[in-house]
N, C-alpha and C positions, 0 to 999 in steps of 0.2 A: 487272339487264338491262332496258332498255328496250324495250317491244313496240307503242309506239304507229305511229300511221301512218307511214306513208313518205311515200305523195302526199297531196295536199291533195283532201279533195272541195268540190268545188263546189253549193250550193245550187240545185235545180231547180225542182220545181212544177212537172209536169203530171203527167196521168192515163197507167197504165200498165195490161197486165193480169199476173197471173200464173200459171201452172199447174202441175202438177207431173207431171215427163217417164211418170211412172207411169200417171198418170190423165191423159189429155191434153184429155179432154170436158167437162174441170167447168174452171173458170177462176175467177179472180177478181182484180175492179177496185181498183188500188190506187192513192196517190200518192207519187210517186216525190220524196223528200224532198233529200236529195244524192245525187249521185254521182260517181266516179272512173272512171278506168280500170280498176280492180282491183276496185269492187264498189261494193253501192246502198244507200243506206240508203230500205224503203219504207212507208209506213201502210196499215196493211190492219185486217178486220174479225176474222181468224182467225190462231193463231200459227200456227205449225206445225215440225216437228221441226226437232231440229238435226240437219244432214248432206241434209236433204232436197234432191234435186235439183231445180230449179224451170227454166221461161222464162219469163223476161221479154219482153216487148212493148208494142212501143208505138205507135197511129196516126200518130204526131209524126214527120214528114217528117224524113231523118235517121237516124231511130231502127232498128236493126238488133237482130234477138229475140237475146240471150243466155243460153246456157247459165247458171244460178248457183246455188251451193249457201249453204242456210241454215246462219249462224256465230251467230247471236242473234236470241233475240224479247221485244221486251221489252213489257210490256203496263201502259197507263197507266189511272190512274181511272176515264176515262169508255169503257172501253172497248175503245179504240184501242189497235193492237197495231204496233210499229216491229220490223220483220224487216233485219237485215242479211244482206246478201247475197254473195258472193266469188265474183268471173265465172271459171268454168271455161274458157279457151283453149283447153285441148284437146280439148273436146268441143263438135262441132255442133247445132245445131237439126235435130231432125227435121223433114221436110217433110210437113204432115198438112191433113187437110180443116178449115178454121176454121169453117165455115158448120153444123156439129154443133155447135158449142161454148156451152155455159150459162155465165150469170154465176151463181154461188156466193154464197150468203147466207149 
């Protein structure tokens, strides 16, 4: 049985950030590597669970925050950790104060 992609992602490069819908005060700055319709692939400093629910965001004119849960993290030599991601549709953004928000080291 075949399980590869469906869509195709598309190669991105710009900055995103991410958070996790639990913790909505800590964030962290990521690069948003590809993406689809149906999910991202991003580089970040931290892995972080599989099933985790996160948003996404992004300053980039366009860019609307998604709901998305972690399917992989894969972590390379130097450090760098590549999280895929799969956009939840059925779940919204909550609406919260960003001006509290820390970036995550």
């Amino acid at each position: 049985m075949n399980e590869g992609r469906i869509e195709r992602r598309t190669a991105m490069g710009f900055v995103a950030q991410i958070e996790k819908m639990s913790e909505p005060s800590i964030t962290e700055t990521v690069w948003i590597d590809n993406m689809s319709n149906q999910g991202a692939r991003v580089l970040a400093r931290q892995s972080r669970p599989t099933d985790d629910l996160l948003i996404l965001s992004s300053p980039k004119s366009g860019f609307h925050p998604v709901v998305a849960k972690v399917v992989y993290c894969q972590r390379f030599p130097n450090g760098a950790v590549a999280i895929g991601l799969e956009f939840d549709g059925s779940r919204r953004v909550p609406v919260s104060d960003t001006s509290q928000k820390t970036d995550h080291v």
